[in-house]
C-alpha positions as CSV (number, residue, x, y, z in Angstrom):
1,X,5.5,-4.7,-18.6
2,X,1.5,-4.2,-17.6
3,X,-0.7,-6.5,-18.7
4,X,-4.2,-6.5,-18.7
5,X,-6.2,-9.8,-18.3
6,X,-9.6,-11.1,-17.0
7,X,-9.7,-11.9,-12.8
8,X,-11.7,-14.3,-11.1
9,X,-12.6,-13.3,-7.9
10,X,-12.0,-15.9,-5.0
11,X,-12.9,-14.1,-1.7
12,X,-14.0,-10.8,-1.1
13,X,-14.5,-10.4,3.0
14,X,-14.7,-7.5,5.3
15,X,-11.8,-7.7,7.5
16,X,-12.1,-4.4,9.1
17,X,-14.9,-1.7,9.1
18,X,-15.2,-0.8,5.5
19,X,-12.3,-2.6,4.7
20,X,-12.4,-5.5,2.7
21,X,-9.5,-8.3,1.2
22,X,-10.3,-9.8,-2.8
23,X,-8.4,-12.5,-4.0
24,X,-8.2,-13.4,-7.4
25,X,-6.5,-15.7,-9.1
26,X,-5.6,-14.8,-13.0
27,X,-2.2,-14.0,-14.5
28,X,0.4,-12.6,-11.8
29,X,3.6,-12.7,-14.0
30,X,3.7,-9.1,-14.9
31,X,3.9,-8.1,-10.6
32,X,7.6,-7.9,-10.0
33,X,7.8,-5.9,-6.9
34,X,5.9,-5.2,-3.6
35,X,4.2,-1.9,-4.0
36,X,2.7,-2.0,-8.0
37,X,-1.0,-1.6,-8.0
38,X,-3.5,-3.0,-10.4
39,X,-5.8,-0.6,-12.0
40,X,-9.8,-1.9,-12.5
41,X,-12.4,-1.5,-14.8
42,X,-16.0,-1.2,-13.2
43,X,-19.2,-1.2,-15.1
44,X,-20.8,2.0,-15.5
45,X,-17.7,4.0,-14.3
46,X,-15.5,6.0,-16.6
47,X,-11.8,5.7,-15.5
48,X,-10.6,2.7,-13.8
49,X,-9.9,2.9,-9.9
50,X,-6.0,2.0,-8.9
51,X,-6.0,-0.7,-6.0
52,X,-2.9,-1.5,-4.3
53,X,-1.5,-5.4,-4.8
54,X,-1.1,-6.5,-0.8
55,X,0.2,-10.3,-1.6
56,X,0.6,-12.0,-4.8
57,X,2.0,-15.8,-6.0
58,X,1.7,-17.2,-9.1
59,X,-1.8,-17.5,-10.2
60,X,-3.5,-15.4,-7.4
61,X,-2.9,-12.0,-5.9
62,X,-4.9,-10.6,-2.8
63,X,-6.0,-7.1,-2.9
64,X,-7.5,-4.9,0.2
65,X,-9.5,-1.8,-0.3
66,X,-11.4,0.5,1.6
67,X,-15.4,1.6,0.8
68,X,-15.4,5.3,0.3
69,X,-16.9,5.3,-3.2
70,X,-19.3,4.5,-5.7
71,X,-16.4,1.8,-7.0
72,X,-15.3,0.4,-3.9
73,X,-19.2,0.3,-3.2
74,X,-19.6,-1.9,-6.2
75,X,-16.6,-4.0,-5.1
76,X,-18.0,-4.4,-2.3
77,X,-21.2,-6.3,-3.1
78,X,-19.4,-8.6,-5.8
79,X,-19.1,-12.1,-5.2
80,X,-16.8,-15.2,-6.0
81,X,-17.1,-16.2,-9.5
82,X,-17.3,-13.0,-10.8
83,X,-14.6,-12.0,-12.8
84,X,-12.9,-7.6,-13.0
85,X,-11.1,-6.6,-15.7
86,X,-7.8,-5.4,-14.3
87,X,-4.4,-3.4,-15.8
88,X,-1.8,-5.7,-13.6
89,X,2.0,-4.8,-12.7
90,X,1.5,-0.9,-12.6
91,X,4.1,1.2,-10.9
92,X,7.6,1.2,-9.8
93,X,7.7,-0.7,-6.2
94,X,9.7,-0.8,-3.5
95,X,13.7,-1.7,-4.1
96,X,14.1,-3.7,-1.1
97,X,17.8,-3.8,-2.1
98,X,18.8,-0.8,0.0
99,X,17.5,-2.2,3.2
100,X,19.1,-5.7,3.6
101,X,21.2,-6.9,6.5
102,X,19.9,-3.3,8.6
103,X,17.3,-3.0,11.2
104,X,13.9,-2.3,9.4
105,X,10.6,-0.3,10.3
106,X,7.4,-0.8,8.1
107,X,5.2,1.9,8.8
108,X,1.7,1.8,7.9
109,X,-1.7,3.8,8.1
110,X,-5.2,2.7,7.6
111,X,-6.1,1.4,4.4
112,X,-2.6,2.1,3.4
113,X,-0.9,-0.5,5.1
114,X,-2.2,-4.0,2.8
115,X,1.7,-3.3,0.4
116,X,3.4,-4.2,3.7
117,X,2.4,-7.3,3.8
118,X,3.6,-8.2,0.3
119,X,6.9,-6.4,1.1
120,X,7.6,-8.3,4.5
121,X,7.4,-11.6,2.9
122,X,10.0,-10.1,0.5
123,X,12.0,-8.9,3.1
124,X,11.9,-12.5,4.6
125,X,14.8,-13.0,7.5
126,X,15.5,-9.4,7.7
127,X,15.1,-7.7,11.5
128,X,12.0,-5.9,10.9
129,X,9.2,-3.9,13.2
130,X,6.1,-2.4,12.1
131,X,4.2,0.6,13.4
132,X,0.6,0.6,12.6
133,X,-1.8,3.7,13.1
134,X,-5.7,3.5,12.7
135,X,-8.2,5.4,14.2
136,X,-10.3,3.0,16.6
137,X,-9.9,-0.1,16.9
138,X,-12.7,-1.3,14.7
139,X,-10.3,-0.2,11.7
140,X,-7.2,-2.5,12.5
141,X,-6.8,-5.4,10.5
142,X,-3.2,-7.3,9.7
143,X,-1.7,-7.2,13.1
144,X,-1.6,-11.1,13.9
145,X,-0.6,-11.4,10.1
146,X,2.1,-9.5,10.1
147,X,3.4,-11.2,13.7
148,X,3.3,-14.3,11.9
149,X,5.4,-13.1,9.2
150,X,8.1,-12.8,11.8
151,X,7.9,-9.0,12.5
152,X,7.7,-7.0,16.1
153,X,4.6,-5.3,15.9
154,X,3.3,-1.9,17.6
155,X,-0.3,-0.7,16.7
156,X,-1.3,2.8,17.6
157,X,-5.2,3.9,17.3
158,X,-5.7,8.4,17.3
159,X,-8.8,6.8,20.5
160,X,-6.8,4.8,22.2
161,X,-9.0,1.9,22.5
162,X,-6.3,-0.5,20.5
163,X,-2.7,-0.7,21.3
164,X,-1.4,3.1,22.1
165,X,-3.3,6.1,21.8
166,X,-1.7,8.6,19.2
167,X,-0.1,8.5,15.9
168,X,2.0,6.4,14.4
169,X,4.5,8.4,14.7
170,X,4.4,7.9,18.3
171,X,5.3,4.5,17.9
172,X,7.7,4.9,15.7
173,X,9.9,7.7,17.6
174,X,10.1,4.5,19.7
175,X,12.2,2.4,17.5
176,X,15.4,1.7,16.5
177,X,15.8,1.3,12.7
178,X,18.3,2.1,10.3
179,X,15.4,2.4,7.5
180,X,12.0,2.5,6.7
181,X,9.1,1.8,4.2
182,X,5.9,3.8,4.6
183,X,2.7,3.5,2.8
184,X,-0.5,5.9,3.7
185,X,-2.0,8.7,3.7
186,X,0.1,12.1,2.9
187,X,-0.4,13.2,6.6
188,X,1.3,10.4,7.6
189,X,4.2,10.5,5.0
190,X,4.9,13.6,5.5
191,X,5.1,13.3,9.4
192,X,7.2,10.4,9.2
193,X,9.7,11.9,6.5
194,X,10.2,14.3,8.8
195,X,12.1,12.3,11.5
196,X,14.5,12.1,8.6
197,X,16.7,9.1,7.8
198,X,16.8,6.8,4.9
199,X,13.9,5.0,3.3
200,X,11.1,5.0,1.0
201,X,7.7,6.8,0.9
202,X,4.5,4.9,-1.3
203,X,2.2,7.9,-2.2
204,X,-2.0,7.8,-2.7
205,X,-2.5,10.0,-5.5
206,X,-5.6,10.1,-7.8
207,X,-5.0,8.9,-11.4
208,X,-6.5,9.4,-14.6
209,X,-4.9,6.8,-16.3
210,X,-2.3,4.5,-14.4
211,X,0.6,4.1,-16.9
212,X,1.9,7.9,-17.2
213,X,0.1,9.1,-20.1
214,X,-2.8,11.7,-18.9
215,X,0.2,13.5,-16.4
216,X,-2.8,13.6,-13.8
217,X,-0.4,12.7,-10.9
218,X,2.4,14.9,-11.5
219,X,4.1,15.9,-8.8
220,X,7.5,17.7,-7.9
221,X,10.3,15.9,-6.5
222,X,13.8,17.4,-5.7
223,X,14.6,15.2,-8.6
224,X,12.3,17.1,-11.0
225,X,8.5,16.5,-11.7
226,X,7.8,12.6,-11.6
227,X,4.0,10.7,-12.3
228,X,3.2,9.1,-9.3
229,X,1.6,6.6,-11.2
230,X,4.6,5.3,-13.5
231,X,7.8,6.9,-11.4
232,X,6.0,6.3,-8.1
233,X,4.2,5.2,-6.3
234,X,7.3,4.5,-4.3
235,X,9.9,7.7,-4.0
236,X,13.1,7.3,-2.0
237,X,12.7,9.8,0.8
238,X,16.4,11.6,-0.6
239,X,13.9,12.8,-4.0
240,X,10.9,13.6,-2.0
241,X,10.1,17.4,-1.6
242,X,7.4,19.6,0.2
243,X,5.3,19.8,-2.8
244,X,4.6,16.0,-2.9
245,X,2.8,16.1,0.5
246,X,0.4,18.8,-1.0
């Protein structure tokens, strides 16, 4: 169940261009899976702005979020000691259950990418490879990290001036996995749901609420009409139609 608690922040570093990692340590125990998100209460803003959880242990979790805002702008310029009011343990994550013992891709994009870290330390001795697609090379961040989790990395940037020039997509035609996990934008979902197979898809949606009461995120799944917020943010790519990519 979500719980909502008092967070002290820790750190709160650029680690990319406009891209920035928080830790906080606070209460953790309601974050069962890789892929919930925390929801957070900033002053002088009305509704609360949903941040993806990238790594969490007891006592601490480590958020990254990207400056496109007046919120993330606010985030931005806070510093250790401060404490955020945060919703914790939001969302259904990723059910790493389906993917054990086969050959794994993580695919990532952007900002989109920080649940796959959280998700490859779940998915601990598993084969894995991850395709990651930024724009420049300014923007990449988690490459070495994810290494030294144990997984084959390939990064793509749409300039070429990191790794391969393209999209991820590029990199990932180049695999060989019997399922995947992708977090990112919709572009990118919807591109890499395409190539078919098994796996999972974590949307970015805009929410009113976070916990499925203001039906903000509805969208329409072959499965019927689920919130992306309380449903989702992870779909199985089997229940994902057209319509969520809109």
């Amino acid at each position: 169940m979500p719980t909502q608690g008092i967070y002290t922040i820790v750190t709160n570093l650029p680690i990319a261009r406009d891209v920035y990692e928080l830790a906080l340590t606070g209460d953790t125990t309601a974050l069962s899976r890789p892929g919930q998100f925390v929801n957070i209460q900033l002053n002088g803003l009305y509704l609360r702005r949903p941040i993806s959880v990238c790594r969490r242990e007891q006592g601490r979790m480590t958020l990254v979020y990207k400056v496109v805002g007046a919120g993330t702008r606010q985030m931005a310029g806070m510093r250790p000691g401060e404490t955020l009011d945060l919703l914790v343990g939001l969302g259904n994550g990723f059910d790493v259950a389906p993917a054990r013992g086969k050959s794994i891709a993580l695919v990532g994009g952007g900002a989109g990418l920080p649940p796959l870290v959280g998700l490859m330390e779940t998915l601990a001795g598993e084969r894995v490879t991850c395709a990651l697609g930024f724009a420049s090379a300014e923007d990449v961040f988690y490459e070495t990290l994810l290494r030294s989790l144990g997984a084959d990395v390939a990064v793509c940037t749409m300039d070429g001036t990191a790794g391969m020039k393209g999209l991820v997509t590029d990199a990932l035609k180049t695999m060989a996995y019997d399922y995947y996990f992708a977090c990112g934008p919709k572009a990118m979902l919807k591109a890499v749901h395409g190539l078919g197979g098994d796996g999972q898809l974590s949307f970015e949606e805009r929410m009113g609420c976070g916990f499925g009461a203001c039906m903000g995120c509805t969208c329409q799944t072959l499965a019927g009409n689920k919130r992306v917020c309380l449903e989702g943010p992870v779909f199985f790519s089997g229940e994902v139609s057209c319509e969520c990519f809109r």
